[in-house]
C-alpha positions as CSV (number, residue, x, y, z in Angstrom):
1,X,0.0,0.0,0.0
2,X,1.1,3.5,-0.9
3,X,2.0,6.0,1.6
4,X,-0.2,8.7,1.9
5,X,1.4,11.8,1.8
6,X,0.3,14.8,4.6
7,X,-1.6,17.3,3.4
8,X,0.1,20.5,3.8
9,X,-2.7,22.6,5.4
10,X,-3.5,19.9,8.1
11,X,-1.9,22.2,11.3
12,X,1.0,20.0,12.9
13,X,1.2,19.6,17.2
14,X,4.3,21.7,17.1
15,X,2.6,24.7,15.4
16,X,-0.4,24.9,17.8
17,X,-1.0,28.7,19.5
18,X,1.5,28.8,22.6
19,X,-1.8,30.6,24.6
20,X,-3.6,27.2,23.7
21,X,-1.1,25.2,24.6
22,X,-0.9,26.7,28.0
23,X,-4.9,26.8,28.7
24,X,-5.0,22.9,27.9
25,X,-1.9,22.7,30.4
26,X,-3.4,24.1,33.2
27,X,-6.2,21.1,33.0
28,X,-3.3,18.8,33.6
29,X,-1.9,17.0,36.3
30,X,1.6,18.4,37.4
31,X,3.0,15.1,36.5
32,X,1.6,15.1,33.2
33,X,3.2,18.3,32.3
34,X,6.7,18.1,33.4
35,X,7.3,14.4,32.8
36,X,4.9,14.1,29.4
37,X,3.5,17.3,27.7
38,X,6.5,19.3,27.9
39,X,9.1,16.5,26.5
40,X,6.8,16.5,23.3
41,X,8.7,18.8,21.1
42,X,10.4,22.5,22.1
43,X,6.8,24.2,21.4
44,X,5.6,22.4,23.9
45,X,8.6,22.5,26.3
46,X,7.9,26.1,26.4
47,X,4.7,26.2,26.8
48,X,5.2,24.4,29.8
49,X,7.0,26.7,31.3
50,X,4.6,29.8,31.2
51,X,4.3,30.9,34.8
52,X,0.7,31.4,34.7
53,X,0.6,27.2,35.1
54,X,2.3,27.4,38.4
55,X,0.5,29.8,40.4
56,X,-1.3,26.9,42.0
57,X,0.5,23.1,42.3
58,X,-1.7,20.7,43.3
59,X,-0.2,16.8,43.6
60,X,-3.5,14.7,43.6
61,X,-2.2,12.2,40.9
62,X,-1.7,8.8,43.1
63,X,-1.3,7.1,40.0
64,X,2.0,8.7,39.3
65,X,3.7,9.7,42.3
66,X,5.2,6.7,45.3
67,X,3.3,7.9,48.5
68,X,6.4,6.3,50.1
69,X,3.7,6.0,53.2
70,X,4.6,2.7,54.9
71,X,1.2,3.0,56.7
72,X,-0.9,3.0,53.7
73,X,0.4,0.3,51.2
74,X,-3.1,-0.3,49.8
75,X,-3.4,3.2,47.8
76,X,-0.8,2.2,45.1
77,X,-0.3,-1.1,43.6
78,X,2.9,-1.3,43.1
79,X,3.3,-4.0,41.0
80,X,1.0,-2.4,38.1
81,X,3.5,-1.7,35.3
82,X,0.6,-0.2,33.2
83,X,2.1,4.1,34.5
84,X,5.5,4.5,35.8
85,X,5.5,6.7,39.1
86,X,7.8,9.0,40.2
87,X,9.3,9.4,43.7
88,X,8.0,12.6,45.8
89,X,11.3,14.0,45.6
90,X,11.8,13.8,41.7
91,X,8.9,15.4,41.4
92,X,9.6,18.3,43.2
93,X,13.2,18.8,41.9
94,X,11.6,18.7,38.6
95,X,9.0,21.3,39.4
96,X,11.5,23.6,41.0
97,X,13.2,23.6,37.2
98,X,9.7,24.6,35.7
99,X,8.2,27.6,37.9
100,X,10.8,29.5,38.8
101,X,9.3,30.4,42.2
102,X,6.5,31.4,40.7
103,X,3.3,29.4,42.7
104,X,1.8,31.3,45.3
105,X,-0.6,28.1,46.5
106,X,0.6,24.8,47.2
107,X,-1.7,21.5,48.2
108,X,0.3,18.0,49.0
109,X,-2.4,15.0,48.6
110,X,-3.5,13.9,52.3
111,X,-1.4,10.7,52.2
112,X,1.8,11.8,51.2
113,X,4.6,11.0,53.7
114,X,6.5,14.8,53.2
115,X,9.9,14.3,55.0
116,X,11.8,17.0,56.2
117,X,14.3,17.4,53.3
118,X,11.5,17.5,51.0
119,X,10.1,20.4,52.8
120,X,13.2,22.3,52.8
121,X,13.7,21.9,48.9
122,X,10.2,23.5,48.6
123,X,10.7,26.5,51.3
124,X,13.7,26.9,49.3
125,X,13.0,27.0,46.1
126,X,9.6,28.5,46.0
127,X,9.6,31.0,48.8
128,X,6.5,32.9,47.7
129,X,3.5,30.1,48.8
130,X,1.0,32.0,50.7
131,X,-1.4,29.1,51.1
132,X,0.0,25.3,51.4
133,X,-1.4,22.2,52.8
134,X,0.8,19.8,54.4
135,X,-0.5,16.6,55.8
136,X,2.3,15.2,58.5
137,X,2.8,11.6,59.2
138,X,5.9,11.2,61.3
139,X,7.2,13.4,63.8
140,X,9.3,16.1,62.2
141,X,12.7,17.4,63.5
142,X,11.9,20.8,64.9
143,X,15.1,22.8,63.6
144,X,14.3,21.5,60.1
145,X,10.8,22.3,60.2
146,X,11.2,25.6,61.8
147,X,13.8,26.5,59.4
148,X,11.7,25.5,56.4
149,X,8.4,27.5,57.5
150,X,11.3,30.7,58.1
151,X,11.7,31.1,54.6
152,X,7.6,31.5,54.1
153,X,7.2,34.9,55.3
154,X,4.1,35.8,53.3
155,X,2.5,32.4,54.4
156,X,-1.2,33.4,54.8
157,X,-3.4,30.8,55.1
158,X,-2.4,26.8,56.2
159,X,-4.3,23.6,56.1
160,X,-2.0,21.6,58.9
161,X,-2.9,17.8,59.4
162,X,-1.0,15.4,61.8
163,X,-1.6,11.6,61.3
164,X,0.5,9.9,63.8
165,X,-0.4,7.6,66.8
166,X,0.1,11.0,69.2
167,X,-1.6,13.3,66.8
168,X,-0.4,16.3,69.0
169,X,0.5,19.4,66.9
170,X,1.6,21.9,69.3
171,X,5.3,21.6,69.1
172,X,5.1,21.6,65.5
173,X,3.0,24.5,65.2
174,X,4.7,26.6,67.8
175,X,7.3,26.5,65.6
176,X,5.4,27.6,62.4
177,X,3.7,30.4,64.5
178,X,7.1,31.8,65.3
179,X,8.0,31.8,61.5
180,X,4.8,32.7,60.2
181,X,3.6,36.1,61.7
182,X,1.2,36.6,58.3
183,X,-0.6,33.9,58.8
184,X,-4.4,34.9,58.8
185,X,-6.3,31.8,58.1
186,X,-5.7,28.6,59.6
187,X,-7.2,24.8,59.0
188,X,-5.8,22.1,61.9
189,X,-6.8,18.4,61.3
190,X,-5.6,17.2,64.9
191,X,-7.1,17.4,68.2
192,X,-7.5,21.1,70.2
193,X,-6.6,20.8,73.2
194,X,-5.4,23.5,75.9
195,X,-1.7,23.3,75.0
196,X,-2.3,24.1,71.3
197,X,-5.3,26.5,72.2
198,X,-2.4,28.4,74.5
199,X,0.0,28.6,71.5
200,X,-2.4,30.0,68.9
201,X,-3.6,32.9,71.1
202,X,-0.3,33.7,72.2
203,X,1.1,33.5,68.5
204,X,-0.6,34.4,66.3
205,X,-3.0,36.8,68.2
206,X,-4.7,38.0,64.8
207,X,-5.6,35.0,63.3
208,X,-8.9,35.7,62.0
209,X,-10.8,32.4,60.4
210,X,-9.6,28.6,61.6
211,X,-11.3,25.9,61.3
212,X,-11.1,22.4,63.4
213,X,-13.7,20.3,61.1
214,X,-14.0,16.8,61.8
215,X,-11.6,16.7,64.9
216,X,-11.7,16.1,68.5
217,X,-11.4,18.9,70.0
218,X,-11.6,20.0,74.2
219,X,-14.0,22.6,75.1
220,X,-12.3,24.4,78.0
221,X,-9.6,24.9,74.6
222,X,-12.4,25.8,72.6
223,X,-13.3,28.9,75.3
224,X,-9.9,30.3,75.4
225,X,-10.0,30.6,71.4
226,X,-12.8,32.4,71.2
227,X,-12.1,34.9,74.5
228,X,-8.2,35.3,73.5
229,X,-8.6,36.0,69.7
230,X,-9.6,39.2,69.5
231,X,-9.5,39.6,65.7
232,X,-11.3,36.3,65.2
233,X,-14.4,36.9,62.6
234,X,-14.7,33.3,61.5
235,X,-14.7,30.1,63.3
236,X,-15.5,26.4,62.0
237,X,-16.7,24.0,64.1
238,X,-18.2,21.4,62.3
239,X,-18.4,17.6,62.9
240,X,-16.4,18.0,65.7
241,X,-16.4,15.1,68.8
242,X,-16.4,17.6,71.8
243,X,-14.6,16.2,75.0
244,X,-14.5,17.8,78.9
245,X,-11.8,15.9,81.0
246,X,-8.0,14.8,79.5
247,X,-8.1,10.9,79.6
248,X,-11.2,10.3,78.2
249,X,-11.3,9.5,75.2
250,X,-15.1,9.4,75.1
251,X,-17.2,12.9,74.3
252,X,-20.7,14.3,72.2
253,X,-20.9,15.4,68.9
254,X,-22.2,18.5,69.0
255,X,-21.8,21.0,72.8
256,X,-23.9,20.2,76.1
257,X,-26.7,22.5,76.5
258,X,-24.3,24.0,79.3
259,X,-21.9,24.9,76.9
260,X,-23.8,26.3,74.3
261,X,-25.3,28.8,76.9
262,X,-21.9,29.7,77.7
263,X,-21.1,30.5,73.9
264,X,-23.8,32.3,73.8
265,X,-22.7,34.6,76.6
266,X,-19.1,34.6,75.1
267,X,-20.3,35.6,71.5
268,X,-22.9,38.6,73.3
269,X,-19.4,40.1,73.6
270,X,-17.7,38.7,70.8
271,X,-19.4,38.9,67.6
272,X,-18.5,36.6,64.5
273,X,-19.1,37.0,61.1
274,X,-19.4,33.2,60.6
275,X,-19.9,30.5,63.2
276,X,-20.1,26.8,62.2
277,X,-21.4,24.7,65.0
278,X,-23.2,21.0,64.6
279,X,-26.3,20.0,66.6
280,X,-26.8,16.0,68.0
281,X,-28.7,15.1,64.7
282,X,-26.3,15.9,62.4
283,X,-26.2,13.2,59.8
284,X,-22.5,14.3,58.2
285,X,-21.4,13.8,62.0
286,X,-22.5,10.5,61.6
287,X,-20.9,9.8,58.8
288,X,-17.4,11.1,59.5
289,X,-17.0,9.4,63.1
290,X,-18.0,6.4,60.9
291,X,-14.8,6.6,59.6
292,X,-12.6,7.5,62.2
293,X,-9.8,5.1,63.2
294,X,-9.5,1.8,61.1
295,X,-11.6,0.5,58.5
296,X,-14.7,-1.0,59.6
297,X,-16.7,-4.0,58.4
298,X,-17.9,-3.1,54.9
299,X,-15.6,-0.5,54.0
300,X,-12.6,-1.0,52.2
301,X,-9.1,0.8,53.0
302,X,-9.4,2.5,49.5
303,X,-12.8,3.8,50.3
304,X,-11.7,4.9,53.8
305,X,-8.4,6.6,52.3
306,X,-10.6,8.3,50.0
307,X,-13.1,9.7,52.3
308,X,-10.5,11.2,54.7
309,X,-8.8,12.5,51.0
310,X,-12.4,14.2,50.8
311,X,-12.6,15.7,54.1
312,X,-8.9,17.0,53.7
313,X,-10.4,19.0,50.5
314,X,-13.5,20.0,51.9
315,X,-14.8,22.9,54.2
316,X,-17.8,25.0,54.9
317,X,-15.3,28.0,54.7
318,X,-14.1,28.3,51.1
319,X,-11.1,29.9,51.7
320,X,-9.9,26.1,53.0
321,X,-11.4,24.2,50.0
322,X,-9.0,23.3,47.2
C-alpha cells in the first residue's frame, strides 16, 4: 500500500497557539506536564513553562507519584507496570526547574509522607507560597521544620494535618507560629486541646478564620480561642467530637446545653461574622465518626483513604477548599 502523503494545510502539534497550549496545560496533572506534555517537542517545552501554570500546584495524581507511606500500602499497587510513578522527591526537583518560584498556593495529597528534606527543597526553592497544605505523618525534627516554615514569610493561610499515633501538633506549630507572623487563616486536622489553644492565642493573636472540622477537640480549649482572639471573625466547628476531661477518650458530637449557653454569653461580647457549630442530629457527623480510626466491616481501606482525602479537600469556609 502507498503511503499517503500529509496534506500540507493539516496544522502539525508543534505549530499549535502557545496561549492554547498553555490553557490545555493548566487542566493537567503536574506530572503530566513536566514528565509528558513538555518533553513532546520545544513548542511544547515552552509552553510548559509559562508561569501562569504554576500559580497553584496541586499533587493529587496517586497514580504517578510513590506515596512512600509505609502506613498505607493499599493506595498504590505497586506491582502495576501499566504508569511509571515518580518518587515525591523527583517530582519536586523537577517542578523547582519549571516555575521558577513562581506558585503562590501549594496543596500535598493527604497521604503523602512529606519528609523534612522535602520540605526544605520547597521553602527553598519557591519562597512565595501563601497558602499550602501539608498533611504530617511522622514526627518532624523541629530545627528542620522551623527553618523550612522561616523562609515562608508571606504564608497566609495553612491547612495543617497530623496523622500519627500522638496526633499532638503543638510543638510543630509553635514552631510555624514563630515563623509565620502573616498567617491569617488557619485549617488544623488534629485534636485542640489547651496546649495548642495556648500557643495559637499567644502567637498568632490576629488570626482571623480557623477551622477544626471533623476533629476532637476540648471545650475548656475551645473557650480560650474564642475569648483570647480578638481579631477572630470566622470560626468552623463542624463535625467535631467535643470532649470535657483529659483521659477520656469518650465525648458528644455537638456541645452540652451547658456549653452552648456559655457560647452564647461569650459571642454577646464577641461577635462573629461566621460560626459553624453542629447539633446531635447531624447526619454528616454520623458519617465522618464512621470513619474515624480503622476501617470497619464493609468498608474497604481504599474507600476509607478516599473519604479522609475528601474531608482534607472540603470545608464549609471556602477559603480552606482546594
Amino acid at each position: 500500500m502507498e503511503r499517503q502523503e500529509r496534506p500540507e494545510n493539516i496544522p502539525k502539534w508543534e505549530n499549535m497557539d502557545r496561549n492554547m497550549l498553555v490553557n490545555i496545560f493548566k487542566k493537567l496533572d503536574v506530572v503530566d506536564v513536566i514528565m509528558g506534555a513538555s518533553r513532546v517537542c520545544i513548542t511544547w517545552f515552552l509552553a510548559s513553562h509559562n508561569k501562569t501554570i504554576w500559580n497553584s500546584i496541586k499533587l493529587n495524581d496517586l497514580d504517578s507519584i510513590v506515596l512512600d507511606n509505609p502506613s498505607k500500602p493499599h493506595l498504590q499497587d505497586h506491582n502495576n507496570g501499566e504508569k511509571h510513578r515518580y518518587h515525591l522527591r523527583e517530582i519536586l526537583i523537577e517542578i523547582n526547574k519549571f516555575c521558577r518560584a513562581a506558585p503562590v498556593e501549594f496543596f500535598f495529597n493527604v497521604n503523602s509522607n512529606v519528609q523534612e528534606e522535602d520540605l526544605a527543597f520547597i521553602s527553598n526553592g519557591l519562597p512565595n507560597i501563601r497558602k499550602l497544605a501539608l498533611p504530617i505523618q511522622k514526627t518532624q525534627n523541629l530545627n528542620s521544620f522551623a527553618s523550612s516554615f522561616s523562609k515562608w514569610k508571606n504564608l497566609q493561610t495553612l491547612i495543617i494535618a497530623k496523622f500519627t499515633e500522638d496526633d499532638d501538633l503543638s510543638n510543630e506549630f509553635k514552631a510555624i507560629a514563630e515563623n509565620c507572623r502573616n498567617l491569617t487563616t488557619i485549617k488544623f486536622t488534629c485534636t485542640l486541646d489547651q496546649k495548642l489553644a495556648n500557643i495559637i492565642v499567644r502567637k498568632l493573636p490576629n488570626l482571623e478564620r480557623l477551622s477544626f472540622r471533623c476533629t476532637s477537640v476540648f471545650r475548656r480549649a475551645v473557650m480560650s480561642l474564642m475569648i483570647g482572639l480578638q481579631n477572630l471573625k470566622s470560626l468552623n466547628l463542624s463535625h467535631c467530637i467535643f470532649r470535657k476531661r483529659y483521659g477520656l477518650m469518650s465525648g458528644t458530637l455537638g456541645l452540652l446545653p451547658e456549653d452552648k449557653s456559655l457560647i452564647q454569653r461569650i459571642l454577646k461580647f464577641k461577635e462573629l461574622e461566621t460560626f459553624k457549630l453542629c447539633y446531635s442530629d447531624c447526619t454528616t457527623c454520623v458519617d465522618v465518626w464512621n470513619h474515624t480510626g480503622l476501617p470497619h466491616y464493609g468498608t474497604s481501606e481504599a474507600e476509607f483513604s478516599n473519604f479522609w482525602d475528601k474531608q482534607w479537600k472540603t470545608d464549609e469556609f471556602k477559603e480552606f477548599e482546594f
